[in-house]
C-alpha positions in Angstrom: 49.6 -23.1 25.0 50.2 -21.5 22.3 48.9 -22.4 18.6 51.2 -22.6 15.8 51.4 -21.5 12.9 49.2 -23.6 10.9 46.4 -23.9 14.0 46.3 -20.3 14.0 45.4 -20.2 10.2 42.8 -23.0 10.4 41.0 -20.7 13.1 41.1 -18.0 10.6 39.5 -20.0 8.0 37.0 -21.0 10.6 36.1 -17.5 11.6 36.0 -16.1 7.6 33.6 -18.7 6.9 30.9 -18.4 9.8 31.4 -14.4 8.9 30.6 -15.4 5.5 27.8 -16.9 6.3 26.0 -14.3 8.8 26.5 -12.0 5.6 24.8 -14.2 3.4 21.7 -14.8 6.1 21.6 -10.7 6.1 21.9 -10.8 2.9 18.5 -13.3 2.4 16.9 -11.3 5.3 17.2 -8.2 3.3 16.2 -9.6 -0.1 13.1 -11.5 1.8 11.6 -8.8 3.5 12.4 -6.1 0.2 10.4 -8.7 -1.3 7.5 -9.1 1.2 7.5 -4.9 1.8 6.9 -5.3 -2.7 4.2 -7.6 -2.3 5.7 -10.3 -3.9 4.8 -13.5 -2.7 6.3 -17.2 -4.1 4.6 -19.2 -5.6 2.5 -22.6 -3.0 4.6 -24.8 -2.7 8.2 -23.0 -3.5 10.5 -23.2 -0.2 12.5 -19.9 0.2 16.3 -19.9 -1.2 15.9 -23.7 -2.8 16.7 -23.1 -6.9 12.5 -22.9 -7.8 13.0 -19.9 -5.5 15.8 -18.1 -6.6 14.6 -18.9 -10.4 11.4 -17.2 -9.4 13.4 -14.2 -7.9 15.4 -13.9 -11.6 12.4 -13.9 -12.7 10.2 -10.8 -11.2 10.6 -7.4 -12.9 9.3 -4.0 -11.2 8.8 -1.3 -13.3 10.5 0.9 -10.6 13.9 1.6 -11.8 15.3 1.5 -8.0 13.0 -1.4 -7.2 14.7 -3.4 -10.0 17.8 -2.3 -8.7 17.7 -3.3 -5.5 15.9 -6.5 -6.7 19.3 -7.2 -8.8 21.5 -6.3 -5.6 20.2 -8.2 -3.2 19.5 -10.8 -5.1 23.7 -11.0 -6.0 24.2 -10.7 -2.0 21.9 -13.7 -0.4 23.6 -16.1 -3.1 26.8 -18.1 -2.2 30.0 -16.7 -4.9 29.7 -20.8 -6.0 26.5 -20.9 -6.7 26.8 -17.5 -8.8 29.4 -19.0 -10.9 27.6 -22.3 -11.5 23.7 -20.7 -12.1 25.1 -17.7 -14.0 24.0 -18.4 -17.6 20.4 -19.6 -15.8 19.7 -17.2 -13.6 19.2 -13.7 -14.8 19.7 -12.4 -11.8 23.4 -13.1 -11.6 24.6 -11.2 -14.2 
């Protein structure tokens, strides 16, 4: 069998989106363990990537220029393009 035209573009969707999301879990992998190789440590009780977390994340300054900057890149990376569109004026590091 083959699939027509708008099956076909359904299984694209379908593969876009679980790509999507492997890059965002590599994306939260990499800001996590930046994090961890800083020393930075959440707060008890803050569960990782729930919004206490990622306002604690805006939050952290290094005084390391490239620290900062990688900080402010991964940060942009491990959260969804919704969510950076909705949190942008609360979240510091989404801008």
């Amino acid at each position: 069998m083959v699939p027509d035209e708008g099956s076909e573009a359904l299984r694209d969707l379908v593969r876009a989106r679980e790509a999507a999301k492997q890059d965002q879990t590599r994306a939260r992998h990499r800001l996590s363990k930046f994090l961890l190789r800083s020393g930075q440590r959440p707060p008890i009780g803050v569960k990782p990537w729930t919004r206490p977390y990622l306002i604690w994340v805006a939050q952290l300054r290094f005084t390391q220029i490239a620290q900062e900057s990688t900080r402010v890149r991964q940060g942009r990376g491990a959260i969804p393009p919704y969510c950076r569109n909705q949190w942008r004026k609360r979240l510091p590091i989404l801008t």
